[in-house]
N, C-alpha and C positions, 0 to 999 in steps of 0.2 A: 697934428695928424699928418703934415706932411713929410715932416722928418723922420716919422714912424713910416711912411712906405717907402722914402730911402732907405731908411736903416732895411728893410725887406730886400729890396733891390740888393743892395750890395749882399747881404746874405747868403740871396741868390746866386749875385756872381761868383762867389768864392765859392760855394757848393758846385758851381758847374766847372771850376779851377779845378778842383779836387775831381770831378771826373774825368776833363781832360790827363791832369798826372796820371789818372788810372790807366787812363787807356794807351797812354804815350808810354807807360811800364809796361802794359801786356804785350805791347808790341813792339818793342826792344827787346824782353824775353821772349816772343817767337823768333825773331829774328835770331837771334843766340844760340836758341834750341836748334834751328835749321844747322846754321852753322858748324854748332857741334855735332850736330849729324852727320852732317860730312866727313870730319874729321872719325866719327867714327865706326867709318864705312873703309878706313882708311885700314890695311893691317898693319903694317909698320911705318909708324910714327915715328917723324926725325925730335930729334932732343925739342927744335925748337917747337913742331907742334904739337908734342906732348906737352909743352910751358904754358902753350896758347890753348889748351885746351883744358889746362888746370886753371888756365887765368877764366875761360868763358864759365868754367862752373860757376869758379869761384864766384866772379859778377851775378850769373844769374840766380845763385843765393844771394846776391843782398838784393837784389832787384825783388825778389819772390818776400825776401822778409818787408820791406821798405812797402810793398804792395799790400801787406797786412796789416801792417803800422798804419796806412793809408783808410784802410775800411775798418779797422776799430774807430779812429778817430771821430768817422763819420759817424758812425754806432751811438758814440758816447754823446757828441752833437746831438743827433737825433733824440735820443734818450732825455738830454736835456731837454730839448727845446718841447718834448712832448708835456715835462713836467711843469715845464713853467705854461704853457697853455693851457692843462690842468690846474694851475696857479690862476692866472687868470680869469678863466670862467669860474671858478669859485668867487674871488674876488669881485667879481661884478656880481653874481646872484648877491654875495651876502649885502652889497651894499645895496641894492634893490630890494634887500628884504624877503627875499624870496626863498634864501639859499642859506637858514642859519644852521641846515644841520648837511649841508651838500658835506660835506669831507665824509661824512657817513655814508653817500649814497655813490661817490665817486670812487 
């Protein structure tokens, strides 16, 4: 039982890992976003900050995709882990005898 609420534990930490990334993304693309604001507030752009300002998109498309990469992932996690909890309560009704037709009532 105890290695079962470490295994929880660390779960945990890795799920709150993955929020962290989240948030350290959202706030590198605000940061970005700001940035590029300026730039285009700007009327004329020299060659270089038109570069720097093809490069801040560009970044902040992968940042914006990598950030959905991010929350599917967790989705599909989630998804999972609902299933096997679903998995498990069944698995203990049937073996208690109580639960021979639960996949019918779940």
């Amino acid at each position: 039982m105890r290695v079962d609420g470490v295994n929880r534990n660390v779960a945990n930490n890795i799920g709150s890992m993955g929020s962290n990334e989240e948030a350290a993304i959202q706030k590198k693309i605000q940061s970005l976003k700001k940035e590029l604001g300026e730039l285009d507030k700007k009327e004329n752009l020299s060659k270089e900050e038109a570069k720097k300002k093809k490069d801040i998109e560009q970044e902040i498309a992968e940042l914006e995709q990598k950030l959905q990469q991010i929350k599917a992932e967790k989705r599909t996690e989630k998804e999972e882990k609902q299933g096997k909890d679903k998995n498990d309560v069944s698995k203990l009704l049937k073996e208690d005898g109580k639960g021979e037709n639960i996949d019918e009532r779940l």
